[in-house]
N, C-alpha and C positions, 0 to 999 in steps of 0.2 A: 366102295368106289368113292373116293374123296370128290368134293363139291364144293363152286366156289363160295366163300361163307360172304354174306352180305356185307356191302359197305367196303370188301377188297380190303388189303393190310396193310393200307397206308403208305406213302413211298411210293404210290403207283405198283409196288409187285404184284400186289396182289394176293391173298393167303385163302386157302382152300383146309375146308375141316369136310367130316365126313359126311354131312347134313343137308348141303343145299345145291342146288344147279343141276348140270346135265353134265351127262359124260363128255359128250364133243368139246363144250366149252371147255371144261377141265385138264385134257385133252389139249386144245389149240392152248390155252396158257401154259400149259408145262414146257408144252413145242416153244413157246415164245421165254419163256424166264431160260431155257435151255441157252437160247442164241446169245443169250447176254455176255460178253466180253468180262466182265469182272465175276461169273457168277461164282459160288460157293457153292456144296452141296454137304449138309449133314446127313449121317446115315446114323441111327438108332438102332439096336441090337439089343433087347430085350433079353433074349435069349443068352446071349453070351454076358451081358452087362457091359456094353460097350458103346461109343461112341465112333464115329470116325469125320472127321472133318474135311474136305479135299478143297485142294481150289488150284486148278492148271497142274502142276506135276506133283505136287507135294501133299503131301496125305499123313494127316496126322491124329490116332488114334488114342482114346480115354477113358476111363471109368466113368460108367451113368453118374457115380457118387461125387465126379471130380468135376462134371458136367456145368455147373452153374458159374464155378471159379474161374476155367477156361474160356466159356466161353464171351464172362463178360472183359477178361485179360484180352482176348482177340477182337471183340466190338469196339471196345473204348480205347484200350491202351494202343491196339494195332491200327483204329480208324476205321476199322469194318462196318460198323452197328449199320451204314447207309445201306452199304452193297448186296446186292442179291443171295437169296440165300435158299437153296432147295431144301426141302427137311422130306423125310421118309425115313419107315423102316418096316421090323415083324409088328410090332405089337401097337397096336393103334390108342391104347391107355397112353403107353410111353413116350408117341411120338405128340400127343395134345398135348403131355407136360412139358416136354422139351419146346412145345410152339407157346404155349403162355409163359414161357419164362422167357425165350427168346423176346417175346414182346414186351415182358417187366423190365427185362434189362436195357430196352428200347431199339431193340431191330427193327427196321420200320419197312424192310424190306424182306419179309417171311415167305415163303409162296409153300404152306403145307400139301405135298401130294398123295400124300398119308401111304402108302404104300410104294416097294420097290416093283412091283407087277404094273401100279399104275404109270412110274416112271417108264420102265420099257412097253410097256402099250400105247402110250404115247410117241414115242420114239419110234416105234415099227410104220412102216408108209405102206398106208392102206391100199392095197390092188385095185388097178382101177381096171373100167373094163378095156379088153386089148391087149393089156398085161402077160405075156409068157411064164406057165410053168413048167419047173422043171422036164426037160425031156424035148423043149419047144412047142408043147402044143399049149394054146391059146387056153387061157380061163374065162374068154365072154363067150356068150352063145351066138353061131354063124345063122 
């Protein structure tokens, strides 16, 4: 479970490693770097050896190997390095490299959620009590 890493990552985002915090916080920050208007999200694929960069409708995918070239061409060249930027994926070696490089090439707005599980565990809206399940009958106790 990714945790907020001390000190936050500069930029106000915020950057999360697997090490420190609680889940809730981790959790309401992912909620909060989600809402953000300009965000990015990279996804890491260990597995495939891939990349994939999104931001609004456009999704554009890369070799781990081509990884560093792109994405300092999209921080610097493109004007990004400020804007928010989610990172996640399988392999959590992969996705800390992908976060210390993002940070060498000076992203200052990283928010590591080290996992796609963490991203949609975040995302799902916790049942509160009164809540309806399936079928209409009530999940609090009467």
């Amino acid at each position: 479970v990714p945790r907020p890493a001390p000190g936050g990552g500069g930029g106000g985002g915020g950057a999360w490693t697997a090490d420190f915090g609680d889940e809730k916080t981790v959790a309401d920050e992912i909620r909060h770097a989600i809402r953000h208007p300009q965000l990015a999200s990279l996804e890491i694929s260990a597995a495939a050896g891939r990349a994939t960069l999104r931001r609004k409708e456009v999704t554009v995918g890369m070799d781990l190997a081509d990884l560093p070239e792109r994405m300092r061409r999209w921080g610097w060249e493109g004007e990004n390095s400020s804007k928010p930027l989610l990172l996640f994926g399988d392999d959590q070696d992969e996705v800390r490299k992908a976060h210390a490089l993002l940070r060498e090439e000076g992203f200052t707005s990283v928010s590591n959620a080290g996992t796609r599980e963490a991203v949609a565990a975040a995302l799902r809206r916790p049942r509160s009590r009164g809540d309806f399940a399936p079928g209409g009958r009530s999940t609090s106790a009467v």
